[in-house]
LOTIGU-498997 format. One record per residue (C-alpha): residue number from 0; residue in three letters; y, z, x. Coordinates in nm, 3 decimals. Each point is the difference from the previous one (the first is absolute). Layout:
<atoms>
[NUM; ALA; [Y; Z; X]]
...
</atoms>
This chain:
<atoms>
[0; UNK; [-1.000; -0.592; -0.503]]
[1; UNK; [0.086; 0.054; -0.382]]
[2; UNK; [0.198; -0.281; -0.159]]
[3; UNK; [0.269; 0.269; -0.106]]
[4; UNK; [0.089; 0.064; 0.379]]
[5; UNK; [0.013; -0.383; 0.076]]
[6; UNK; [0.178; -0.081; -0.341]]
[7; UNK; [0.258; 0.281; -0.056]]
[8; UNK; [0.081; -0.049; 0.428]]
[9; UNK; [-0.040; -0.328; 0.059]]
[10; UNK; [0.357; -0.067; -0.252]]
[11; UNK; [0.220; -0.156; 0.260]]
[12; UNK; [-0.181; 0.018; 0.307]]
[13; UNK; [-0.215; -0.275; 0.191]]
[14; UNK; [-0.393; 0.050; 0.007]]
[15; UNK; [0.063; 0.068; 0.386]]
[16; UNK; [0.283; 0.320; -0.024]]
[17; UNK; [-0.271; 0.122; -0.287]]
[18; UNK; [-0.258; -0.029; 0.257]]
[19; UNK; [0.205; 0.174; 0.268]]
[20; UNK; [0.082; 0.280; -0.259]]
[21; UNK; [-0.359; 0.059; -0.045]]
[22; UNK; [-0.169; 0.007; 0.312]]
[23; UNK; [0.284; 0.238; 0.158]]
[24; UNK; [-0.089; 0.212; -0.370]]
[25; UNK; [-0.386; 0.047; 0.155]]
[26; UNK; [0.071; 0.032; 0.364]]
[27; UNK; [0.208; 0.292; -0.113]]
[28; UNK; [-0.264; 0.120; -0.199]]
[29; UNK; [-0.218; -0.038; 0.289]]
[30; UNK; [0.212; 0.155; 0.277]]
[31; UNK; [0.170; 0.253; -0.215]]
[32; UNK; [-0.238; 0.070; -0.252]]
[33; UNK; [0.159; 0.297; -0.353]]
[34; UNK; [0.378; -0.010; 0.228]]
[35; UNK; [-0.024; -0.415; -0.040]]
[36; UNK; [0.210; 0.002; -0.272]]
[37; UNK; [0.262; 0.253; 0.098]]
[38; UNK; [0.030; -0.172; 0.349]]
[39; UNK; [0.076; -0.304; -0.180]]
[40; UNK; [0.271; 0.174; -0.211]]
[41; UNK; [0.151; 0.156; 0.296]]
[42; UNK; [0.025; -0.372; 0.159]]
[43; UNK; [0.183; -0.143; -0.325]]
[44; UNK; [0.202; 0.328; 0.030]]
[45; UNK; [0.096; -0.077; 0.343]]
[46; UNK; [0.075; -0.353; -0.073]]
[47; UNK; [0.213; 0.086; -0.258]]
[48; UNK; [0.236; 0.214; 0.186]]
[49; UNK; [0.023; -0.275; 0.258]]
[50; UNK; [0.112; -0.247; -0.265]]
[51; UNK; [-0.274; -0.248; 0.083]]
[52; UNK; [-0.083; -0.093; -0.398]]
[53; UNK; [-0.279; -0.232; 0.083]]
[54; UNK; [-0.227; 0.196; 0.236]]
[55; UNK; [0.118; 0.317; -0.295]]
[56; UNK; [-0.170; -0.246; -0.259]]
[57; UNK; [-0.319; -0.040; 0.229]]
[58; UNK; [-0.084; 0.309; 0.049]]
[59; UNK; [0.067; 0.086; -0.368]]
[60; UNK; [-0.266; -0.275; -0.095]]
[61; UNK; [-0.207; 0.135; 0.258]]
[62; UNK; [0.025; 0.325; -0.148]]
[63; UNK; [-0.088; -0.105; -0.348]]
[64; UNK; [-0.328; -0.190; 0.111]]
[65; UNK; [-0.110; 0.326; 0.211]]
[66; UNK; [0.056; 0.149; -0.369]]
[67; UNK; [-0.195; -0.272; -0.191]]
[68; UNK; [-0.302; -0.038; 0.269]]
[69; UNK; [-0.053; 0.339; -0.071]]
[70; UNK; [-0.001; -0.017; -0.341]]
[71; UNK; [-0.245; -0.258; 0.058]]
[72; UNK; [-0.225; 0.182; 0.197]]
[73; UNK; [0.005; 0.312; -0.184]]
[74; UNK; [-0.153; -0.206; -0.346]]
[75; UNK; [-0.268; -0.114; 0.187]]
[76; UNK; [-0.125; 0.317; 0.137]]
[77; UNK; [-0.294; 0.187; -0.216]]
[78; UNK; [0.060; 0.282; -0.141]]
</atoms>
């Protein structure tokens, strides 16, 4: 993991929620593979309109490491 993601998310959260955040990032990846990200976005969305501002921020974070793990992987392919 690049020390961007763990320093720019870790501001304010415990080692553990950054954890969480993470491992629900890749088993999206996994089970949802390119629609990952928009699947997350539609959760925060959903949140949202049910006023629950906490699991809205989750799934926002969760959203943004989807975002940066692909980043991530995409510099160390070749080519």
């Amino acid at each position: 993991m690049g020390t961007h993601l763990t320093s720019s998310r870790a501001q304010g959260r415990t080692v553990v929620q950054l954890e969480k955040i993470v491992d629900t990032a890749k088993k999206m990846i996994r089970l949802h593979g390119m629609r990952a990200q928009a699947i997350a976005q539609e959760r925060a969305d959903e949140m949202r309109h049910q006023g629950d501002s906490a699991d809205f921020e989750y799934w926002q974070h969760v959203n943004g490491v989807i975002c940066e793990l692909r980043r991530e992987g995409a510099s160390l392919r070749p080519g």
